[in-house]
N, C-alpha and C positions, 0 to 999 in steps of 0.2 A: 829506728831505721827498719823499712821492711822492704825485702830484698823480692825483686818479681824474675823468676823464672820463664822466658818464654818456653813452650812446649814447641819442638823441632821434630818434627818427620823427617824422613829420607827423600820425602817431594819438595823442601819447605830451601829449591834452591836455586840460583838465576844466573842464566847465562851471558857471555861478555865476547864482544872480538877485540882480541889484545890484539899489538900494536901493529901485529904481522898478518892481521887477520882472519889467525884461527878462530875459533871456538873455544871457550873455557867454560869450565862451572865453577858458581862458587855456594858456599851457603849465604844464607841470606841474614844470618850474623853480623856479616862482614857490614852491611849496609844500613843498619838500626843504629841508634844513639848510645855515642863512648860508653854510656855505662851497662845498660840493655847488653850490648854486646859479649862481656865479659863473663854473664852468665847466661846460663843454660840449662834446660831440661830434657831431655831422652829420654828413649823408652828401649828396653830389650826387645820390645814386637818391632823395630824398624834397626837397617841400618844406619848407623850413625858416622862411619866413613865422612862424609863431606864437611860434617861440621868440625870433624878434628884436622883434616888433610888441605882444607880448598877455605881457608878462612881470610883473606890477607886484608893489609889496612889499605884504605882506600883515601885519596885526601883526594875531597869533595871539592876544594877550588882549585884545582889544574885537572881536573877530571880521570885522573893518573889511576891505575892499580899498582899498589906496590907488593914487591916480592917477600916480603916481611910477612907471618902470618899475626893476627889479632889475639893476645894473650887472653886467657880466661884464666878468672878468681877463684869461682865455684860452679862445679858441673853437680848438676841434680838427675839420677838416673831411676828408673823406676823400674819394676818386674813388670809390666806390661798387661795389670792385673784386668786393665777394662775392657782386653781383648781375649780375656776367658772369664769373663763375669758371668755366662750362661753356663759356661760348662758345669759340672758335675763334679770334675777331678779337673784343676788347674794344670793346663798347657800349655807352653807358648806357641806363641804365634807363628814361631819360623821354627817351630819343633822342639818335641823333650818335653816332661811331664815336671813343675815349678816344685821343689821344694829349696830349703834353705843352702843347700849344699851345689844341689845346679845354679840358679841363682847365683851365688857368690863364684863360683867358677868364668860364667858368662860377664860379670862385673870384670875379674881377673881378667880372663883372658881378652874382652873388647875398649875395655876402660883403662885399667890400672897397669895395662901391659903397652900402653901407649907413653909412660914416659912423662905423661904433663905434667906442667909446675902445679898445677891446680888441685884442690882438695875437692874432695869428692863425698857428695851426698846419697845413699845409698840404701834404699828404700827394700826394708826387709821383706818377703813374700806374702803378699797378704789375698784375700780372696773376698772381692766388693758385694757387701750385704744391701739386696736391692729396701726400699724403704716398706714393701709390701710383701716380704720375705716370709715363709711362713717358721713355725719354730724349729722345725727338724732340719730344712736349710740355715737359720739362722746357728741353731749351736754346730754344724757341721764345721761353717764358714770359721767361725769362731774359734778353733778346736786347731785348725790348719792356721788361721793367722798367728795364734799366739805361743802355739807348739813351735812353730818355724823362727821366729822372733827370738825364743831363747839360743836356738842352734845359731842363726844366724848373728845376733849379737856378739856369741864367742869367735866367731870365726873372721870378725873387721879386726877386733881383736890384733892382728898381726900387721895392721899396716895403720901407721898415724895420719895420713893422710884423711881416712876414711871418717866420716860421721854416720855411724847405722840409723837410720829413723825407723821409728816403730809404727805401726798403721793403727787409726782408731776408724773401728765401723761401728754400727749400731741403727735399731730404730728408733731409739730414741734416748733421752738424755742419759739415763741408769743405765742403757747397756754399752752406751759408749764411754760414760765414766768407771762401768767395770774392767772395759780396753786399757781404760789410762791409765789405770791404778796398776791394773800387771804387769803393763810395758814401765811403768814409772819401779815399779820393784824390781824389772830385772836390770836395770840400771841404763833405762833409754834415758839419753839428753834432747833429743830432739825428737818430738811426737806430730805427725801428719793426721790431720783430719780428711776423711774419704768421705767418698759415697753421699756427698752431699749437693754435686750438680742436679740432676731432680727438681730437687728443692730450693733450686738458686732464684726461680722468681717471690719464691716466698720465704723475703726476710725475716720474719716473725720467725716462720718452723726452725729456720738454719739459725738461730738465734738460741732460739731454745735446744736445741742439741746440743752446743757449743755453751753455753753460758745459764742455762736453767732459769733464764729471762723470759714472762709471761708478757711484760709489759712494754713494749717496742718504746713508748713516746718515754718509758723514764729507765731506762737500762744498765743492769748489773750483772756484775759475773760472780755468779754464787760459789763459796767458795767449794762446794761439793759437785760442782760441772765439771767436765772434763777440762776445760779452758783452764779453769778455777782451780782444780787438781796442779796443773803441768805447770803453773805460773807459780805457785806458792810452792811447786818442788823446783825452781831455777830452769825449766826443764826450757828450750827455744820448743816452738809451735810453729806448725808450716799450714796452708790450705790448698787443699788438692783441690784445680780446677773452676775456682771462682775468682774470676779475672777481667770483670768489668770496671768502668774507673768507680761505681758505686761500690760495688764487694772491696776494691783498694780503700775508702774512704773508711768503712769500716772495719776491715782491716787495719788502721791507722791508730781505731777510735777502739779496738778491742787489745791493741799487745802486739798483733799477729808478727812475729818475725821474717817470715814468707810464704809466698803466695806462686802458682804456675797457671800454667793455662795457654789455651790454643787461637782463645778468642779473635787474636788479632789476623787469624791466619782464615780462620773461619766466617769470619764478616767481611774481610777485606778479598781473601780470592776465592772463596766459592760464594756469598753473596754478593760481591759488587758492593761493597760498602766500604766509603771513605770516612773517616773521621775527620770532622770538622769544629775546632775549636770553637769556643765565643768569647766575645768578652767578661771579663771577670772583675766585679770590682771588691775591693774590701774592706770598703766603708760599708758597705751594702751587701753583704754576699750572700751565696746560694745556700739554700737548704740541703743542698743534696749534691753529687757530681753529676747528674744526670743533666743538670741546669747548666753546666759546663761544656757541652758541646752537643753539638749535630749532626745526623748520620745523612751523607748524601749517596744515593742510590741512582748507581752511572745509570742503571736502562731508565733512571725518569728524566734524564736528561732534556731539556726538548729540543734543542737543535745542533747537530755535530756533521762536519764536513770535514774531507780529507783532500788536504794541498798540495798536489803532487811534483815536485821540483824534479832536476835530474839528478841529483845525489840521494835524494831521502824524501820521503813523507811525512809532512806533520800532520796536525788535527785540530782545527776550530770548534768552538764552542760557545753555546747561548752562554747569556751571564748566568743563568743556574751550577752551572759546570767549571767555575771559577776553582780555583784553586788558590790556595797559602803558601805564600813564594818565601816562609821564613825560616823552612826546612832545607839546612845545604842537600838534604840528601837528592829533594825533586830539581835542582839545577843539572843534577850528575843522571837520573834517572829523566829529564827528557832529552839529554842529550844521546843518550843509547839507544845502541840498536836492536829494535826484535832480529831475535836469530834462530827465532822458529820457519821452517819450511810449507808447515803447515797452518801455517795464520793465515786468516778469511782478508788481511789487511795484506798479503803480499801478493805476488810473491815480488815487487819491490820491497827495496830498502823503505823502513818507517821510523819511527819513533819509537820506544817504548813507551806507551802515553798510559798511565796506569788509569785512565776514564774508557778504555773499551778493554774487550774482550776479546779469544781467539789465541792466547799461548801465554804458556808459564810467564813468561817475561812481565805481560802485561798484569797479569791476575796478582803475579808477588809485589808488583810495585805498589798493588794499593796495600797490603801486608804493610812493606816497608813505611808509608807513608802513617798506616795506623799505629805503628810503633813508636814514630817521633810526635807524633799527637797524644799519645797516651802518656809519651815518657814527660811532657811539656804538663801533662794534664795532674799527673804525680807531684810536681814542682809545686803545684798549685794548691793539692790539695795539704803537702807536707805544712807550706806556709800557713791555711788556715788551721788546721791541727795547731799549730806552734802557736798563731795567736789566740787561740781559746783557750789558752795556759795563763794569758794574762792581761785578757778583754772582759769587760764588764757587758760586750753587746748580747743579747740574749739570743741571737740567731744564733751565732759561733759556739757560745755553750751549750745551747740545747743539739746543735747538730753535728760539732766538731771537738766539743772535748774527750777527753781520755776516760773510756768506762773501767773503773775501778772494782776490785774485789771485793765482796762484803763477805 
């Protein structure tokens, strides 16, 4: 099982007019698939207000909001390291200089003083080593991540709730298995790999940091990689930031326990990027998840016109601009209303049609729609994993079994 984290901002939220037609906010939690839902990732650079206060369940066939809010399993919160990754001396972002002791206070007092049923993942202070890092930055980095790691480690210590994760940086395989090994002696259970977005179009490098694998077409986790290290000490393994449905796949095919990432926020409302399924078959399957779906990009749209009725505005579109009607969520999300004042599409009532642009509303609906394509795309990719356990086909072994420790 490998648990995915979306990554949540303080923007990452959608507006409603309930029934009396206010205004409301909600996060956009509320709107993602049952399971997506229940977990989450934050950052101490943002507030996180909305995602714990404005969550509620929503039943997608009466188009209903309900007053009930959405339970969560496990929150993953982080020190907010990639928003002082230039600095010098680690800061946050909304103030105060990071060490182990601010840190867990700001946990305390924004997290664990909120009461939730939920267990709480809790990312010790660490400070992100670029991959071109020279060496006096690099042992500095080093010095502070691993210094604070001990402090902080003692100090979850008081609450069971809490799982500390230790941070692994590095330029390369040796110096991030000398991360694992200290965080694995001071007695981390769960080890996050960093500082490895960068390098996310190049599987091979992110390969070999993680697994001391030269060789991408025949792949091992040696047992002296950091991977390799943390798996043969029992230890869970998390991946900061690599959160495509390819990086999932591998993720799948390497151990990984979990994974976070903004991806779906980042492609879907500041690019204009829908995720589009394709058919999958599994007598036949894909090499890769990349063969799994399609990215359609509203401005290539080629032809879109607005239907102007006396109640509301919808939106036509060429057959390029088709959508996948087997998401309860898009029946609920084009029934709503934008309730931005400032949309290029008002100032009548419209649609929220997540195929244009011109306010949150519309831009999180494609977010929303890439989450239930992603989570649909996981399903997908769990089942071939599973059958390369016990397929003779040579595609599924070669590109979907489980890479072992040597």
């Amino acid at each position: 099982m490998t648990d995915f984290f979306p990554a949540l901002a303080h923007t990452d939220n959608m507006a409603y007019l309930d029934r009396f037609g206010d205004r409301k906010i909600i996060s956009i939690r509320s709107l993602m698939p049952p399971k997506m839902r229940k977990k989450f990732l934050t950052s101490l650079s943002f507030d996180e207000k909305i995602h714990y206060e404005s969550s509620p369940d929503i039943d997608f066939s009466s188009k209903e909001i309900k007053n009930s809010t959405t339970k969560t399993c496990k929150i993953f919160v982080d020190c907010g390291a990639f928003h002082y990754s230039k600095l010098k001396t680690p800061k946050f972002l909304r103030g105060g200089f990071v060490n182990a002791y601010t840190a867990f206070r700001q946990y305390e007092e924004r997290h664990l003083s909120r009461k939730s049923d939920a267990s709480y993942l809790l990312c010790s202070p660490d400070h992100i080593v670029s991959p071109k890092a020279d060496n006096d930055t690099f042992l500095r980095r080093k010095e502070f991540t691993l210094s604070s790691a001990e402090i902080f480690f003692d100090l979850c210590k008081k609450d069971e709730k809490i799982t500390p994760v230790g941070v692994v940086h590095g330029r390369n395989m040796q110096e991030r298995a000398d991360y694992t090994s200290h965080l694995l002696d001071l007695g981390f259970e769960y080890i996050a790999f960093g500082g490895l977005v960068p390098l996310a179009r190049n599987t091979s490098e992110v390969l070999l940091h993680l697994t001391g694998c030269k060789d991408i077409s025949s792949p091992q986790i040696s047992d002296d990689s950091p991977l390799g290290m943390a798996k043969i000490a029992g230890a869970k393994t998390h991946l900061f930031g690599l959160n495509s449905p390819e990086w999932y796949r591998w993720s799948k095919r390497l151990g990984i326990d979990s994974f976070d990432g903004s991806k779906l926020s980042n492609e879907g409302a500041a690019n204009g990027i829908i995720w589009l399924e394709k058919n999958v078959s599994f007598d036949s399957p894909p090499k890769n998840a990349s063969e799994m779906f399609q990215r359609m990009k509203i401005k290539n749209i080629k032809h879109r016109e607005t239907i102007r009725s006396k109640n509301t505005s919808t939106f036509v579109f060429s057959e390029d601009g088709k959508l996948p009607m087997n998401y309860p969520v898009l029946e609920f999300l084009m029934s709503s209303q934008c309730t931005s004042k400032k949309c290029p599409h008002g100032p009548e009532g419209h649609i929220c049609d997540p195929r244009v642009t011109g306010s949150i509303g519309h831009n999180m609906g494609r977010t929303i729609l890439n989450s239930w394509a992603f989570d649909s795309i996981m399903k997908k990719i769990d089942i071939l994993c599973q059958e390369a356990k016990i397929s003779d086909n040579k595609i599924l072994i070669e590109n979907w079994s489980e890479i072992e420790v040597v």
